[in-house]
C-alpha positions as CSV (number, residue, x, y, z in Angstrom):
1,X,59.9,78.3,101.7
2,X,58.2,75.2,103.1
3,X,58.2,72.8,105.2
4,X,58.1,69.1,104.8
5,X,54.9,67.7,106.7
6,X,56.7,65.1,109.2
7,X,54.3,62.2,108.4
8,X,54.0,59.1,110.4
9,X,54.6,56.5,107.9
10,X,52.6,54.1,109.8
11,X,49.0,54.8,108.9
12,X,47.1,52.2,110.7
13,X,48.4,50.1,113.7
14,X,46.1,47.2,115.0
15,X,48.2,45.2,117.7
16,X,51.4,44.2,116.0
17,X,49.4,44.5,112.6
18,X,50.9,47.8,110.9
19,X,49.8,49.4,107.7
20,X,52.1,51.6,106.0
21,X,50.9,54.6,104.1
22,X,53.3,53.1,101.4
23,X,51.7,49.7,100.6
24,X,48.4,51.9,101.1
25,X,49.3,53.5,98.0
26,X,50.2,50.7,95.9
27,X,46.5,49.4,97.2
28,X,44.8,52.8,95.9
29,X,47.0,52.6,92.9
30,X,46.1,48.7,91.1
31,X,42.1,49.9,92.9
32,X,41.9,53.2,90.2
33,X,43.7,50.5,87.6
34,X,40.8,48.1,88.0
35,X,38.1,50.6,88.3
36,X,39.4,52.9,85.1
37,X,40.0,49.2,83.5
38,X,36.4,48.0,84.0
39,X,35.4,51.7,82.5
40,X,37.4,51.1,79.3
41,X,36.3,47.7,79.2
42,X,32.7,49.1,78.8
43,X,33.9,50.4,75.7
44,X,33.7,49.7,72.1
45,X,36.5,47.9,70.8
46,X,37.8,46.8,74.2
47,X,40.2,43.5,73.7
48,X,38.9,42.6,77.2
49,X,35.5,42.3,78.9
50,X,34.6,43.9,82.1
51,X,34.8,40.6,84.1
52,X,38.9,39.8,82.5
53,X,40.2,43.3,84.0
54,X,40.5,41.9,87.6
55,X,42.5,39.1,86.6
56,X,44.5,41.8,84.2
57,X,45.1,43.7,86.8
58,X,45.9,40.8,89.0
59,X,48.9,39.9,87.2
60,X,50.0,43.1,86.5
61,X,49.7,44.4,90.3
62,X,52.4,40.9,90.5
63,X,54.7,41.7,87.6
64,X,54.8,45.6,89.1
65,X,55.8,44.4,92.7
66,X,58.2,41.9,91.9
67,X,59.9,44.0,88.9
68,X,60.0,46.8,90.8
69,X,61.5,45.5,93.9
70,X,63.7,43.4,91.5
71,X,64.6,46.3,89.2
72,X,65.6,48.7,92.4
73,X,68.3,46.0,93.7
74,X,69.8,45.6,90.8
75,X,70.0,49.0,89.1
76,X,70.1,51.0,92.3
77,X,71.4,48.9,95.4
78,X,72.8,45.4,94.4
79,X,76.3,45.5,96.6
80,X,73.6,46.3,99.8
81,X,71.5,43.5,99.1
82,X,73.7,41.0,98.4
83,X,75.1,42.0,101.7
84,X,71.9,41.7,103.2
85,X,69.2,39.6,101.0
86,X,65.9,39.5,103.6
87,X,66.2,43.4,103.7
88,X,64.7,42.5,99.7
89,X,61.6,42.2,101.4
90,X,61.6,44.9,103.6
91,X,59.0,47.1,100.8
92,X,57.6,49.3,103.1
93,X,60.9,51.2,103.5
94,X,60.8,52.1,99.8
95,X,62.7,50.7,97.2
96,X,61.3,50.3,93.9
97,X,62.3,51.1,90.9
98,X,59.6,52.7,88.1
99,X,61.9,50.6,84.9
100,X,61.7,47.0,86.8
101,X,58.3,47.5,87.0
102,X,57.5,48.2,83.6
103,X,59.5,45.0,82.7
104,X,57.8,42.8,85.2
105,X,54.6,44.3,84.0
106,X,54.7,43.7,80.2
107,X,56.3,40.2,81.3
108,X,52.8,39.5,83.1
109,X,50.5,41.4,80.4
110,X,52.2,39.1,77.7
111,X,51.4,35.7,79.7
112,X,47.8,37.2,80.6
113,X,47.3,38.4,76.5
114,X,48.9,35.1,75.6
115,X,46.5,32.8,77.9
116,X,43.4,34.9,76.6
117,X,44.6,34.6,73.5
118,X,44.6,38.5,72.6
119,X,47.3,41.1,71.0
120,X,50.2,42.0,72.9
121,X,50.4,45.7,72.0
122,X,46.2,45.7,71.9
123,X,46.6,44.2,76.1
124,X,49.3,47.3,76.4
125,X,47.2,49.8,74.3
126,X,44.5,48.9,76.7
127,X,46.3,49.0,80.0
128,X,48.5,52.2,79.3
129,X,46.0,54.8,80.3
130,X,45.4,53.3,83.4
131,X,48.8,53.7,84.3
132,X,49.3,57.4,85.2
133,X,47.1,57.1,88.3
134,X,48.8,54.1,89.9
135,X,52.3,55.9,89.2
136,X,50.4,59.1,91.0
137,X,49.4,57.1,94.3
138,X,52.8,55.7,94.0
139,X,54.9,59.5,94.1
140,X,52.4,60.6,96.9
141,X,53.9,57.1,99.1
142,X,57.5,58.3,98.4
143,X,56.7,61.8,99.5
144,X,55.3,60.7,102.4
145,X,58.2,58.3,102.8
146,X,59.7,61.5,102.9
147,X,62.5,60.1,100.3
148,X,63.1,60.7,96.6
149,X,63.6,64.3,97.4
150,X,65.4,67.3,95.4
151,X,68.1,68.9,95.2
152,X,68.5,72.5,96.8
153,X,66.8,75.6,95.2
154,X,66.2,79.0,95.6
155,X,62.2,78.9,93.9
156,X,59.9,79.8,96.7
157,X,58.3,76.3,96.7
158,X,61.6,74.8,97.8
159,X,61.1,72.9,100.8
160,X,62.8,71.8,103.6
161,X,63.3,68.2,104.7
162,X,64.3,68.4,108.0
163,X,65.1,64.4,108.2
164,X,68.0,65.3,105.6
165,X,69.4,68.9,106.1
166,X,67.7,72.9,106.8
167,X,68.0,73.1,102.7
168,X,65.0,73.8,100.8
169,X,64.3,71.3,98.2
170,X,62.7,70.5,95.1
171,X,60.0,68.7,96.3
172,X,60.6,66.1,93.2
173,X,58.3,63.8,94.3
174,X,55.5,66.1,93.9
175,X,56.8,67.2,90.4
176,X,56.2,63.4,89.2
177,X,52.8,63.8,91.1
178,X,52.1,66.1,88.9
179,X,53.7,65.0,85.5
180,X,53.6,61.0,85.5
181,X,50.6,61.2,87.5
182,X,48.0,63.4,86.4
183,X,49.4,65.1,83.2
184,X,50.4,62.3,81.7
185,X,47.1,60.5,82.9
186,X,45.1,63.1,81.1
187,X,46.9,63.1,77.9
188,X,46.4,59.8,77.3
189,X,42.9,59.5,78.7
190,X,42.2,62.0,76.3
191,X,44.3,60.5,72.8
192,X,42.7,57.1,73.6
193,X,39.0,58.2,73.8
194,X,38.7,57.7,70.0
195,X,40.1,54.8,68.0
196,X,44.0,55.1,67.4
197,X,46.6,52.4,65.3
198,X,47.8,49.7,67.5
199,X,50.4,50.1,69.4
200,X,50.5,53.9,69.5
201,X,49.0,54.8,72.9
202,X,51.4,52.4,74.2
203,X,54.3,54.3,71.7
204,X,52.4,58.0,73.7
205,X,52.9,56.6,77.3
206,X,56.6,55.6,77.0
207,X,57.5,59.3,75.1
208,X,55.4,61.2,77.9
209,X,56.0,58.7,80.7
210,X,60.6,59.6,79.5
211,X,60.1,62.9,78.8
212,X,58.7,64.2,81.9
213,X,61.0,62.0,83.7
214,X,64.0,63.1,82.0
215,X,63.0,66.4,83.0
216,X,62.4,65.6,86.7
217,X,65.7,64.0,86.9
218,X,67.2,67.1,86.4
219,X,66.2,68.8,89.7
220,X,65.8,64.9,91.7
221,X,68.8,64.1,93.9
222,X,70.4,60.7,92.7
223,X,70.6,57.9,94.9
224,X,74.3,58.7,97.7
225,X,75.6,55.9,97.3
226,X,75.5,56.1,93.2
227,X,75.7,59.7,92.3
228,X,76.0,61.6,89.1
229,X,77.1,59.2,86.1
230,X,78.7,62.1,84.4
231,X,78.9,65.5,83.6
232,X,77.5,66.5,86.9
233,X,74.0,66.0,86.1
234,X,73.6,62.5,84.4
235,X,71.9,60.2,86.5
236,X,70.6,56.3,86.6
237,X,66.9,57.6,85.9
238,X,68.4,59.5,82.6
239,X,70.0,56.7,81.3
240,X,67.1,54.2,82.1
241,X,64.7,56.2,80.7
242,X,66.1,57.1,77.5
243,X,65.4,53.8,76.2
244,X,61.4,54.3,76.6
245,X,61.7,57.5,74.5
246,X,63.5,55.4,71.8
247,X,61.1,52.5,72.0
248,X,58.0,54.7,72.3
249,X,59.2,56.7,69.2
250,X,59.7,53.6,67.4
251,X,56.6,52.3,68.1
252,X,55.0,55.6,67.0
253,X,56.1,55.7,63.7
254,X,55.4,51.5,63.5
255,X,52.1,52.5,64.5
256,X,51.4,55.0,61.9
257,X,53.1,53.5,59.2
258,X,50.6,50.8,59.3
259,X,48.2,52.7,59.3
260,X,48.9,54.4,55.8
C-alpha cells in the first residue's frame, strides 16, 4: 500500500503572485508540443515549416484551454456553474475536461490550416503525435491536484488518499500517465516516422487515445455529484469516448481505402 505524497499545489509563491503546479503543467505540456512540432517540422513531407509550429501551437494551446474548461462545465458540472459563473475561471482548481478540448482544438487547427491554406486532416496528422506528452504533463497536474483518483483496490499499488478517505486507491491518474501519455506517445511516434495515408495517424490517436481511456474508466471514480450512468460501471468518460473509437475507426478504413 501507498501513500499519496501530500503536495503543495502551489509551486512558486512571489508576493501575492502564485504559480500552481497545475498551470505549470499545461506550460510543460504546449513547451514539448512546440519543441516535438519544430522536430517534425524538420522533416520530409511536413505540411508546416519550422517557423508556423509556434503559431500552431498557439492556437491550439487556446482551443485546448477554452474547450476544456468549456467542455468540463457542460458535460461534468453545468448546475454548479450556472450557480456560480466566475468559479469558470477558477482553472487552477482543476476542471477540465479531455473531450472539450479535443473540440476546441480541432476548432483552432481548422482556422490555423484554413488561414495557411493547408489540409485539415494533413494539420491533424501532423499535430497528433505531439499530443500524448501534453496529455502526460496534464495527468501528472491532476495527480498532484490530488483529484481524479480511483476507486478502492486490494492490488498492492493501491494507494491512499488521505484528503478523501484511509482507502487505498487506484492511483488512476497515474494509469493515464502511463497509457495516454507515454504509451500512446510512443505508438504514434513510432507509426508516423514513415509516410502513412492521410488521415490515419489522426484515425491511430483517437482508437488508442478511447481505448486506453475506456479501460481507465473502469477502475477511475466518476465525478459525486454524477455517478455511474448505468449498470454500475458506465460513466461520462465511457460514453464520451466511445465516439473517438467510432470516428477514429472510420477514419482508419477512409484512410486506407484511399490508399488502394
Amino acid at each position: 500500500m501507498l501513500m499519496y505524497p501530500q503536495i503543495d499545489p502551489i509551486l512558486l509563491q512571489l508576493g501575492p503572485l502564485k504559480i500552481h503546479w497545475y498551470g505549470f503543467m499545461y506550460l510543460l505540456a504546449f513547451s514539448s508540443g512546440w519543441l516535438l512540432g519544430i522536430y517534425r517540422a524538420r522533416l520530409p513531407g511536413s505540411p508546416y515549416t519550422p517557423e508556423q509550429v509556434g503559431d500552431l501551437v498557439f492556437y491550439v494551446a487556446v482551443g485546448a484551454v477554452l474547450g476544456g474548461r468549456l467542455g468540463y462545465v457542460l458535460f461534468y458540472n453545468l448546475p454548479l456553474y450556472l450557480a456560480h459563473p466566475l468559479d469558470i475561471f477558477k482553472v487552477w482548481q482543476g476542471g477540465m475536461a479531455f473531450h472539450g478540448g479535443l473540440l476546441g482544438v480541432l476548432l483552432a487547427v481548422w482556422w490555423f490550416a484554413r488561414k495557411q491554406q493547408r489540409g485539415f486532416f494533413a494539420s491533424t496528422d501532423f499535430l497528433a503525435p505531439l499530443v500524448p506528452a501534453g496529455l502526460a504533463f496534464g495527468r501528472l497536474g491532476n495527480f498532484i491536484n490530488g483529484e481524479l483518483w480511483g476507486a478502492p483496490t486490494t492490488v498492492p499499488w493501491g494507494m491512499v488518499f488521505p484528503h478523501v478517505d484511509d482507502q487505498p486507491r487506484h492511483p488512476s491518474q497515474l494509469y493515464e500517465f502511463a497509457l495516454e501519455g507515454v504509451l500512446l506517445f510512443i505508438l504514434l511516434w513510432w507509426f508516423a516516422r514513415k509516410p502513412r495515408p492521410t488521415m490515419a495517424v489522426s484515425g491511430l490517436f483517437l482508437i488508442g487515445y478511447s481505448c486506453f481511456r475506456f479501460l481507465v474508466e473502469f477502475v477511475r471514480m466518476p465525478d459525486a455529484h454524477i455517478g455511474y450512468l448505468a449498470f454500475g460501471w458506465l460513466t461520462m468518460g465511457h460514453v464520451l469516448t466511445l465516439p473517438m473509437l467510432f470516428f477514429g475507426g472510420l477514419l482508419m478504413l477512409l484512410a486506407y481505402q484511399r490508399k488502394t
